[in-house]
C-alpha positions, 0 to 999 in steps of 0.5 A: 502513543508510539512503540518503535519496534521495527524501526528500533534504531533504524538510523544506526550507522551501519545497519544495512551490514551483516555485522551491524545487524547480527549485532542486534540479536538478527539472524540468532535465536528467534531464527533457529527458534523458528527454523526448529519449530514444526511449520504448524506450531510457526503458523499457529504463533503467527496466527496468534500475534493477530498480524495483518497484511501491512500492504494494504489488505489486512488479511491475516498473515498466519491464516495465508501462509496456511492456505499454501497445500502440503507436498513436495513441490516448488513453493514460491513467496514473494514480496511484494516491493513494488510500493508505488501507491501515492503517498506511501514510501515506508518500505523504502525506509526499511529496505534501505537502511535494515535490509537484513530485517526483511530478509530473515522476516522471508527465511521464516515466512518460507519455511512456515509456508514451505516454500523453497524459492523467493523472490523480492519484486521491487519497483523499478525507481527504487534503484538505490533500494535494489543495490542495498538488498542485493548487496545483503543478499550477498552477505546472506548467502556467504555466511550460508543464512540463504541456499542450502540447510541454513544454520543447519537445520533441513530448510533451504531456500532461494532468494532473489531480487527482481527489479520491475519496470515503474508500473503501478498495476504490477504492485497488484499481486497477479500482475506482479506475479505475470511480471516476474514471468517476464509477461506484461503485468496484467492481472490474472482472472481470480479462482485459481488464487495464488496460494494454489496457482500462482508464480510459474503455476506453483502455490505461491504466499505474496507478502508486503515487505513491512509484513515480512520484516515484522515477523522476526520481531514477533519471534523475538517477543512472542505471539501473546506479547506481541498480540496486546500491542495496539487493539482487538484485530488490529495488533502491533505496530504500524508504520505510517508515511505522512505527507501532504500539508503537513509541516513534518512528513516522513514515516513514523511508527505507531502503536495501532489504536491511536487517534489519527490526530496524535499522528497527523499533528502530534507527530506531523505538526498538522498544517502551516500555521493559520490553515485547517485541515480539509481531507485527508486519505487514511490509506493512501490515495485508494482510500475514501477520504476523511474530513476534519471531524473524523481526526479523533477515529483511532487508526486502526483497521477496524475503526477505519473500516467502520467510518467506511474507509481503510488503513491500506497501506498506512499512508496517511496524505493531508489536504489542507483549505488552500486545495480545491477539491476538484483538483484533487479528485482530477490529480487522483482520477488522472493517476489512476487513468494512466496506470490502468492497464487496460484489460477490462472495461469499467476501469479502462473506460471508467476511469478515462470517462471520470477524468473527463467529466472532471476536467468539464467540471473544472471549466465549467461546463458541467451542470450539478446533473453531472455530478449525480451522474459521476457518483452513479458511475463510480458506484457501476466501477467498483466490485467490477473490475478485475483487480482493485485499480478501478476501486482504487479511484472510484472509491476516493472520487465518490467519497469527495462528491458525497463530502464536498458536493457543496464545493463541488457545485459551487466551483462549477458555478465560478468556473461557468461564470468565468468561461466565457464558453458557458452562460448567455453570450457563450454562443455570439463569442464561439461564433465570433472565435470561429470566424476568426479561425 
């Protein structure tokens, strides 16, 4: 069911230090494996271990890595530690406690792409995370695995960490990208992409950090071995954060392909006692939900995809029969009202409309009219904004009013009939009310 492969012995004492790491097999052969390989046969091998982006898009790593153009000038990769999508706090984990993994997963990923200067976007609350990587970054450039010629060979790279400021938008890859100029993140109209016109104009590869943490492991194994973990176009590991109802939280380490039951009860121990699964988010709170039939689909982007939501970030959220749906639809739908940037109209206007509908649903002022209406508007949001937020909200709403519409409408009946503002004395008692104002 699960292989530790990037969390082997996370919890060992000292990891977070040079010398524990190196002790390990870190920084060895499988880097100047890498570093000695021409940058083709690299990116073919990671081409080869299927890899997928971990961070929420899934697109292949390798295939990335070789849209950057060749030639001499600066070429930037960046990761993308920002993490702030609900429910996920993986790359937390791993910065935290093996922060060299993700540092020598960078050198590799540098030189496939060729690019000489990186940086690790982190997000602003992730203080203590910050201070550990910089430290690392310290003890990366003493010992000369960072600057110039590292371990000898004619590969040499930058690395620095840059703290955001708790913004959700700038974990989308051009508005980070706007951040780290010292702009506000605001994400940037797509052609030109990043590969070609990204950081400071310069072709730029943006990798999460769980992508980049794994490529040293697949060095270490091979790409073939590697590729026969977990199923067809979905390879390898994955980490997962589970959170929610669920009497285990935390992050645990997966072999992709397993059933998502194994995960949510065999490793979370599933809901208290007496209590039933009513939703759960696959892949964080931008995914469209799943119910309690859909507990035996094997988690992998594949079958998620199919079932007509995805794995995204690995960040599996549980909503037992204690939570009214429409309280999760609005705690979604205020989120990602808050966090909108405000650039392009379906989402600033989108999202503030969507929240107000369901506060009229939660009081009882809606009609069952208004939740087609909703669902339709959800449907003009998504595909149309310029980054993926306003899917992000659209996409997990409209899925809970097709799932539970049931609920949906009879919550709007008990709240019309315990408004004393809806129903056939609404009228007598605002009167009344405004008289006493």
């Amino acid at each position: 069911m699960s292989q530790h492969l990037i969390f082997s012995d996370i919890d060992e004492p000292g990891l977070n230090t040079l010398e524990v790491f190196r002790r390990r097999g870190g920084y060895g052969e499988r880097l100047r494996k890498a570093l000695t390989m021409p940058r083709e046969a690299l990116v073919e091998e990671l081409k080869a271990s299927g890899l997928r982006g971990r961070g929420g898009a899934g697109f292949s790593m390798g295939t990335k890595a070789s849209f950057l153009p060749k030639g001499t000038m600066d070429k930037y990769l960046v990761c993308n530690a920002d993490e702030s999508e609900p429910g996920t706090f993986k790359d937390r984990e791993l910065m935290q406690k093996c922060p060299h993994l993700l540092i020598e997963g960078m050198i590799i990923a540098a030189y496939a792409a060729g690019a000489n200067r990186s940086f690790i976007y982190i997000r602003g609350e992730y203080v203590q995370q910050a201070d550990i990587l910089d430290a690392a970054l310290v003890e990366a450039y003493d010992a000369g695995l960072l600057g110039e010629h590292i371990l000898g060979t004619d590969h040499s790279l930058s690395l620095a960490v840059h703290r955001g400021a708790g913004a959700y938008i700038c974990g989308e890859e051009t508005g980070l990208l706007d951040s780290l100029e010292g702009k506000r993140g605001n994400p940037r109209l797509k052609p030109p992409f990043p590969a070609n016109q990204g950081l400071y104009q310069g072709p730029t590869l943006i990798n999460n950090v769980e992508t980049l943490a794994t490529l040293p492991l697949i060095l270490d194994m091979g790409a073939d071995v590697y590729a026969r973990i977990g199923t067809d176009g979905s390879t390898g590991t994955k980490l997962v954060s589970v959170s929610g109802n669920v009497q285990r939280p935390g992050n645990y380490e997966i072999e992709l392909g397993v059933p998502s039951r194994e995960i949510i009860y065999g490793l979370a121990g599933g809901p208290a006692e007496g209590r039933e699964i009513k939703l759960w988010f696959p892949g964080g709170s931008s995914s469209p939900v799943l119910t309690r039939d859909d507990l035996d689909l094997p988690y992998d982007f594949n079958t998620l995809a199919k079932a007509g939501t995805m794995l995204g970030s690995g960040a599996i959220i549980v909503v037992d029969d204690t939570n009214s749906v429409v309280d999760v639809a609005l705690w979604l739908a205020e989120f990602y009202r808050h966090e909108s940037c405000g650039k392009c109209t379906p989402c600033r206007e989108g999202t503030n409309w969507t929240v107000k509908m369901l506060e009229r649903i939660q009081t009882g002022l809606a009609t069952p009219m208004d939740l087609d209406i909703m669902a339709s508007v959800q449907e003009q949001i998504i595909g149309n904004c310029l980054c993926v937020l306003g899917d992000a909200m659209a996409m997990p709403v409209a899925s809970m009013i097709r799932k539970f519409r049931g609920e949906f409408e009879e919550h709007i009946e008990r709240a019309r009939a315990e408004n004393p503002f809806t129903g056939d004395e609404a009228g007598p008692q605002l009167a009344l009310l405004q008289g006493a104002a």
